[in-house]
C-alpha positions as CSV (number, residue, x, y, z in Angstrom):
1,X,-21.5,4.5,-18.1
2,X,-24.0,3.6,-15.5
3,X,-25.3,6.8,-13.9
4,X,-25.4,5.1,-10.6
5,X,-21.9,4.2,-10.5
6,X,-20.3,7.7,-11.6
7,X,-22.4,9.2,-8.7
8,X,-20.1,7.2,-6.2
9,X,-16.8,7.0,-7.7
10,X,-14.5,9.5,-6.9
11,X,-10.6,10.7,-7.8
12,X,-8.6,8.4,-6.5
13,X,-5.3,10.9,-5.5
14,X,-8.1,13.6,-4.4
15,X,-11.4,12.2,-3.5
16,X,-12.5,14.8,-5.6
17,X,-15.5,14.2,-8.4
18,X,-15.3,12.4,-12.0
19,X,-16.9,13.8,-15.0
20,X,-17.8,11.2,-17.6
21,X,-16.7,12.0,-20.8
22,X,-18.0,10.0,-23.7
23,X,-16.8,10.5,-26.7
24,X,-13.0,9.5,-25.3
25,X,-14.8,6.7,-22.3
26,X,-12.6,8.5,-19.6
27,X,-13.6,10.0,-16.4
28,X,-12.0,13.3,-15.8
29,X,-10.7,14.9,-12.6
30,X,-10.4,18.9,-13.7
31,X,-8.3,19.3,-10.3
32,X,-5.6,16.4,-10.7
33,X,-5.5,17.4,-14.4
34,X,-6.1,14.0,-14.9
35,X,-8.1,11.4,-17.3
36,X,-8.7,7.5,-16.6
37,X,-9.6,5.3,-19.1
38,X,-12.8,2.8,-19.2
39,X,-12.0,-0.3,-20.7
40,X,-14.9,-2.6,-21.5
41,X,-17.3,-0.8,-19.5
42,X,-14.7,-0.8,-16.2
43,X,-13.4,2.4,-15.0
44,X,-9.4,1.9,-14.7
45,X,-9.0,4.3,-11.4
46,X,-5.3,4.0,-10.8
47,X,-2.9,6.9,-11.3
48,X,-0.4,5.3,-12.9
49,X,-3.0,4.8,-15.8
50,X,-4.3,8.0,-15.8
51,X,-3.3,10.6,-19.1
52,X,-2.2,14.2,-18.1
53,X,-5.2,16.5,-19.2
54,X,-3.7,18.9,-22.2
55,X,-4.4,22.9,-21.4
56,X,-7.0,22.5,-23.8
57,X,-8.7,20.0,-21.9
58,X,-8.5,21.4,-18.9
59,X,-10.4,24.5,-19.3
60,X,-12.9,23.1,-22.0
């Protein structure tokens, strides 16, 4: 994930900032609860293809 690009791309339901995760190519939003996928190399940032966060992901 380009560094550049995570810098300015927010949540889209909060505006809120993405963590990248890497080993599951998802950017995280830890206050939606919410994960969207990247599929090849494009960040998917709609909600209605974003997964629910499991309690253990939220507070890892």
């Amino acid at each position: 994930m380009d560094k550049r690009l995570l810098d300015i791309l927010v949540c889209p339901l909060c505006k809120g900032p993405l963590h990248f995760e890497a080993n599951k190519n998802e950017l995280i939003c830890k206050a939606d609860k919410l994960a969207y996928p990247i599929r090849d190399d494009i960040p998917v940032m709609l909600v209605d293809e974003a997964r629910i966060l499991t309690p253990d992901e939220i507070f890892s």
